[in-house]
C-alpha positions in Angstrom: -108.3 118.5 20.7 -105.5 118.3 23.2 -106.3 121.7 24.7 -108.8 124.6 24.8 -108.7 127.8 26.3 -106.4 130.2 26.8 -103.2 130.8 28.6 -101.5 134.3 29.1 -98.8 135.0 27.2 -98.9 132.3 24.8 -99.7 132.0 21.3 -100.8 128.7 19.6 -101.0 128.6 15.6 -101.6 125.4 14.2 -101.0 125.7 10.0 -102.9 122.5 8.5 -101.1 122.6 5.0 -98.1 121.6 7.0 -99.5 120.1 9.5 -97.8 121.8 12.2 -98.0 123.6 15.5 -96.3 125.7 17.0 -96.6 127.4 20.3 -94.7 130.8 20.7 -94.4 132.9 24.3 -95.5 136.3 23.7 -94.4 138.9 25.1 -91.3 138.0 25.2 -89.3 140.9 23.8 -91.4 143.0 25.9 -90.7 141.6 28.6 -87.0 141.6 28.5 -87.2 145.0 27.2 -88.7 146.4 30.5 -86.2 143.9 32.4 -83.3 145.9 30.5 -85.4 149.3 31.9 -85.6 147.7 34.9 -81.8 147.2 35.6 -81.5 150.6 33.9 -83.6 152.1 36.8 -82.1 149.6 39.9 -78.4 150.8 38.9 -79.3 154.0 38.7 -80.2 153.7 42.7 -78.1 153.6 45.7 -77.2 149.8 46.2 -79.2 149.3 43.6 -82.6 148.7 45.1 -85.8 151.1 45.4 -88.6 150.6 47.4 -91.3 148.1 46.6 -93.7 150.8 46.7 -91.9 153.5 44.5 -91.2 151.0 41.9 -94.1 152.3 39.6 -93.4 156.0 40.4 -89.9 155.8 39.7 -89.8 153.1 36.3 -92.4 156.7 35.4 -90.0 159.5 36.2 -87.1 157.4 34.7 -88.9 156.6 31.5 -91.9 158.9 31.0 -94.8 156.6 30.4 -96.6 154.1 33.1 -96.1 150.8 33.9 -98.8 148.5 33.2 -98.5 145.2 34.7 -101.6 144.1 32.5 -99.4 144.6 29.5 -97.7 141.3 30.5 -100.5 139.4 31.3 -100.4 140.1 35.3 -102.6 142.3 37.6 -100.2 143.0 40.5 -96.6 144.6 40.6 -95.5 141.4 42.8 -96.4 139.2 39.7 -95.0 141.0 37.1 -91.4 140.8 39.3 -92.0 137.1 40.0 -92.3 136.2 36.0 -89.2 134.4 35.0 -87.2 136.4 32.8 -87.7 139.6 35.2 -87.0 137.1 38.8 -83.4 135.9 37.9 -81.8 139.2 37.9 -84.2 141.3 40.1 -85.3 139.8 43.6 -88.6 141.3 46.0 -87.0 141.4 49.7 -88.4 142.2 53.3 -91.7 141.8 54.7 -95.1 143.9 54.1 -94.1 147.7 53.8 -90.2 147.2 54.1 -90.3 145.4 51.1 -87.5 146.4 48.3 -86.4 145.9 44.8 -83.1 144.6 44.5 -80.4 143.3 42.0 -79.7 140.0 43.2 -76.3 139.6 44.5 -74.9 138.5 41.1 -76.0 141.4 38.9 -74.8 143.6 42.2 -71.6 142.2 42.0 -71.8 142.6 38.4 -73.3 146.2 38.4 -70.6 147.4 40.8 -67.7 145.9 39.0 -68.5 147.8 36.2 -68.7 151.1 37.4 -65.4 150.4 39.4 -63.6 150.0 35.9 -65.4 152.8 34.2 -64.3 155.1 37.4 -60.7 153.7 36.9 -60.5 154.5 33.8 -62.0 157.9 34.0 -60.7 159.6 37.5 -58.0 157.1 38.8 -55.2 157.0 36.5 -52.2 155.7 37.6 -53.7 155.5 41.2 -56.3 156.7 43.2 -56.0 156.7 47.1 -58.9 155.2 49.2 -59.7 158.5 50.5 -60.6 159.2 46.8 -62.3 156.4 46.2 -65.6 156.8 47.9 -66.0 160.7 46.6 -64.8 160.0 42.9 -67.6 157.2 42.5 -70.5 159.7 44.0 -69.4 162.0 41.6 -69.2 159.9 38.6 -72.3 158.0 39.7 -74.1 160.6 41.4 -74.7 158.3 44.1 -73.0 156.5 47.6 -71.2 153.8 47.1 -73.1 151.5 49.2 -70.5 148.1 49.8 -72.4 147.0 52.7 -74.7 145.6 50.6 -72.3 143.0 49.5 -70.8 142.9 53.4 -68.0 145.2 53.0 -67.6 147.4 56.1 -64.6 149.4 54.9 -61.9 150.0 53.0 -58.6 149.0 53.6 
């Protein structure tokens, strides 16, 4: 026996009639589906970030039922943002009580271009002037269009 014990999130089965093992993550679709829920609930938000401390409250208002980190073999809310699948899209920034939830600047980038297109499409045909612009996406969106996130100061 190479190994004994356990390790979260992993499943060994070893089949002797074939003489094989194989060692599966699990977990792994429930992980990704609360990632999806996750970037549901960040691009729902202004610049698409939330308070580390509202995280919980808010993944509950958005989606009726609680998130339990122990479901994905973690005890803190840091963890369960630091696993692997959930840290490439979503980042933890800012010290201590400041902290926030945030798209990294990819899936921002992303995430903004997106609803730029969809707002084309649906309010700016042929053209839409920059005085427009700002309005028409907080009425589509139903929230600021935040581009100094991304380092924009204005508009020109």
């Amino acid at each position: 026996v190479l190994f004994s014990g356990s390790l979260p999130n992993v499943k060994v089965t070893y089949d002797p009639g074939a003489v094989a093992v194989s060692v599966q993550l699990e977990g792994d679709e429930k992980t990704n589906k609360l990632l999806r829920e996750l970037l549901l609930l960040l691009n729902s938000r202004p610049g698409w970030q939330l308070p580390f401390e509202h995280t919980a409250t808010a993944y509950h208002k958005k989606f009726g039922k609680q998130l339990k980190m122990k479901q994905y073999g973690v005890g803190k809310m840091i963890d369960l943002l630091e696993l692997a699948t959930i840290s490439r899209q979503i980042q933890v920034l800012g010290p201590g009580q400041q902290r926030l939830v945030v798209l990294r600047n990819r899936e921002r980038l992303h995430a903004l271009k997106l609803e730029i297109i969809q707002m084309m499409k649906d309010f700016c045909r042929p053209r839409c002037s920059l005085e427009d612009f700002a309005p028409k996406y907080q009425k589509l969106y139903g929230k600021d269009l935040v581009l100094s996130v991304f380092g924009v100061t204005k508009l020109t």
